[in-house]
MDTraj code that builds the backbone (N, CA, C; nanometers):
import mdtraj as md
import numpy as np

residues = "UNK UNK UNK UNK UNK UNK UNK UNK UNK UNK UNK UNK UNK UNK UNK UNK UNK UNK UNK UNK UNK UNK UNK UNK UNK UNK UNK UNK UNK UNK UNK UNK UNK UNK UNK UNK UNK UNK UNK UNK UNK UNK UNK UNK UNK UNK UNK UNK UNK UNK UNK".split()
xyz = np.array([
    [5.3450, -3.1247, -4.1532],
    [5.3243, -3.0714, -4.0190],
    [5.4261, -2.9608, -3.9938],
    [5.4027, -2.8699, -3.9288],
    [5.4494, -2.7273, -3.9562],
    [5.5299, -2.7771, -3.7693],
    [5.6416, -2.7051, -3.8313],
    [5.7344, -2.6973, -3.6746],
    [5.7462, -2.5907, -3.6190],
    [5.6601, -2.6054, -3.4742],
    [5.6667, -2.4803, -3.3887],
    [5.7398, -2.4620, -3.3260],
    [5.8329, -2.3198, -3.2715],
    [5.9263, -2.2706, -3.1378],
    [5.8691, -2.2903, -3.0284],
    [5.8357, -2.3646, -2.9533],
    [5.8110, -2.3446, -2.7953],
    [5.9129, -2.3215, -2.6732],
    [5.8771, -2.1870, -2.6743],
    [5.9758, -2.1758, -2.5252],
    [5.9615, -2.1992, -2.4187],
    [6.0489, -2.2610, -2.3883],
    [6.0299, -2.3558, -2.2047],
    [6.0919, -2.2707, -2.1120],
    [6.0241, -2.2267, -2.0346],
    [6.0414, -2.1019, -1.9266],
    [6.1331, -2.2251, -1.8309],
    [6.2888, -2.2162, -1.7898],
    [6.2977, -2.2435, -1.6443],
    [6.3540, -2.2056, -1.5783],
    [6.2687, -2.3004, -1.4698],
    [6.2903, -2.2325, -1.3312],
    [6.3670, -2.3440, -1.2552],
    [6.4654, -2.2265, -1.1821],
    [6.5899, -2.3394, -1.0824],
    [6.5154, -2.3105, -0.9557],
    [6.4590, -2.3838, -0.8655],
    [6.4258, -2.3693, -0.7328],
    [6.5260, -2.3644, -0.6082],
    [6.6095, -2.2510, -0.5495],
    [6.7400, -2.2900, -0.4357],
    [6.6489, -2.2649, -0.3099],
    [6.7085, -2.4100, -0.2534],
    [6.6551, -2.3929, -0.1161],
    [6.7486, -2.3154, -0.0220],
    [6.6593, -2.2406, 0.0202],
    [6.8048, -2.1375, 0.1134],
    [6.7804, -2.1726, 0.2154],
    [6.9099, -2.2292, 0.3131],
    [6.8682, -2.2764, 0.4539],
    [6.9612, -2.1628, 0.4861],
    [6.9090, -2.0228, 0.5536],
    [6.9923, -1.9325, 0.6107],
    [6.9632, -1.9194, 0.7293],
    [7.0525, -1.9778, 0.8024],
    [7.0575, -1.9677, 0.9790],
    [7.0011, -1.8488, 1.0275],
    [7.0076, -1.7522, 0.9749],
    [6.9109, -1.6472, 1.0128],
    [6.7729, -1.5744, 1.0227],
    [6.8125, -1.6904, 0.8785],
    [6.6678, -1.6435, 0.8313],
    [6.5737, -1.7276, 0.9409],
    [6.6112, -1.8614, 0.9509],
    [6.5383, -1.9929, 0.9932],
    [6.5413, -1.9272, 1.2077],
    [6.6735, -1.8354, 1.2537],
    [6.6290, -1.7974, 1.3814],
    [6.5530, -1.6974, 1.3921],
    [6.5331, -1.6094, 1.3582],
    [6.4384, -1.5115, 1.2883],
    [6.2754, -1.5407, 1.3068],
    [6.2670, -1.6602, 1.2453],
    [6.1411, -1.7432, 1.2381],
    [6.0869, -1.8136, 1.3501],
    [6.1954, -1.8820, 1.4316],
    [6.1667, -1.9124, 1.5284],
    [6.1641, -1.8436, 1.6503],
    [6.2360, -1.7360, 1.6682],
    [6.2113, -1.6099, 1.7481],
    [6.1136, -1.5694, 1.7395],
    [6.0064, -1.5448, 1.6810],
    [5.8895, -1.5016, 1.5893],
    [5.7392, -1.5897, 1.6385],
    [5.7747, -1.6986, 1.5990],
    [5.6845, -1.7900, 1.6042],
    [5.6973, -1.8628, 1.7968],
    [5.7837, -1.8330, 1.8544],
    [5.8169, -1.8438, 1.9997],
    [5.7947, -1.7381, 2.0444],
    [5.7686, -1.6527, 2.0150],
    [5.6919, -1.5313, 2.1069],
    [5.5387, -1.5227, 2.0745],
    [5.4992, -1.5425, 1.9340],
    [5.3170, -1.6145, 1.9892],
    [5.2967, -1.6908, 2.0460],
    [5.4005, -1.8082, 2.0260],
    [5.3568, -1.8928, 2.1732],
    [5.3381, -1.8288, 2.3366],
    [5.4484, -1.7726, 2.3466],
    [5.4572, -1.6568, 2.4715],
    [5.3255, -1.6048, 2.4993],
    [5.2882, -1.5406, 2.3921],
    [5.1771, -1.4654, 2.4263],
    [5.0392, -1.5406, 2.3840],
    [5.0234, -1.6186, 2.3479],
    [4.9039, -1.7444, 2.3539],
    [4.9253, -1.7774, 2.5167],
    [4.9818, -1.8614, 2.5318],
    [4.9919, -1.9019, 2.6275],
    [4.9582, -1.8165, 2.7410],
    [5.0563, -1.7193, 2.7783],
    [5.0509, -1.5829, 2.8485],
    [4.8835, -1.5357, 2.8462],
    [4.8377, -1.4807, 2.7420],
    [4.6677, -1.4881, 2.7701],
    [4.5915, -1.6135, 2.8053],
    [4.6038, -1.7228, 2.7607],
    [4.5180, -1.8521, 2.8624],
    [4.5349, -1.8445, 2.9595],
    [4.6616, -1.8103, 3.0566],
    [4.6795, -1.8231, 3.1641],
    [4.6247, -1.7049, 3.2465],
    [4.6078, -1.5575, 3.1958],
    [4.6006, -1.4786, 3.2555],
    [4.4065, -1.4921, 3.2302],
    [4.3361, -1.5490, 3.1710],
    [4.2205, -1.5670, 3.1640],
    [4.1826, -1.7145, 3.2337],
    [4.2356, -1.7984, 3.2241],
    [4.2290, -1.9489, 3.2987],
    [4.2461, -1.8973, 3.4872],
    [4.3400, -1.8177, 3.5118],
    [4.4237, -1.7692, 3.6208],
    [4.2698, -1.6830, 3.7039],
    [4.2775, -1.5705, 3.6261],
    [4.2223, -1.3850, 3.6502],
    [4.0378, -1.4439, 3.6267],
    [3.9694, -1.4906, 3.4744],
    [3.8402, -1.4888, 3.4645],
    [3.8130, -1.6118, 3.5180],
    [3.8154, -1.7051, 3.5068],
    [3.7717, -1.8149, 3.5991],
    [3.7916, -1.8588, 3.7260],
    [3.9214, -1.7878, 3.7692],
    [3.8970, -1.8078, 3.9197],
    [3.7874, -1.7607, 3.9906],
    [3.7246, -1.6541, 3.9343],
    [3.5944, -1.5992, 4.0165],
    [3.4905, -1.6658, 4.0188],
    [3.4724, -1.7857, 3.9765],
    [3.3441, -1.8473, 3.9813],
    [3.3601, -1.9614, 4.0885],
])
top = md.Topology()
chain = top.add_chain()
for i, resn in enumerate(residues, 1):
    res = top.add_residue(resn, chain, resSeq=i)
    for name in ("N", "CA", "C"):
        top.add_atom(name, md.element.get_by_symbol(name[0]), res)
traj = md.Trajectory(xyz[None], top)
């Protein structure tokens, strides 16, 4: 039986918890809320009150 080289690729996975990165994200993701919200209300508020 013939002996083959196999190369094993690896990979180190670092979890980066960067405070910035992670407020960044939530700054981000808290202003679609803002503005989700902000349009239901201005359509819940403005288009359905007329009926």
């Amino acid at each position: 039986m013939a002996h083959r080289d196999i190369d094993v690729e690896e990979r180190h996975i670092e979890q980066k918890s960067d405070s910035s990165l992670v407020a960044s994200t939530f700054i981000k993701y808290a202003a679609y809320l803002i503005i989700f919200f902000g349009a239901l209300y201005f359509i819940v508020h403005y288009v359905f009150d007329k009926f």
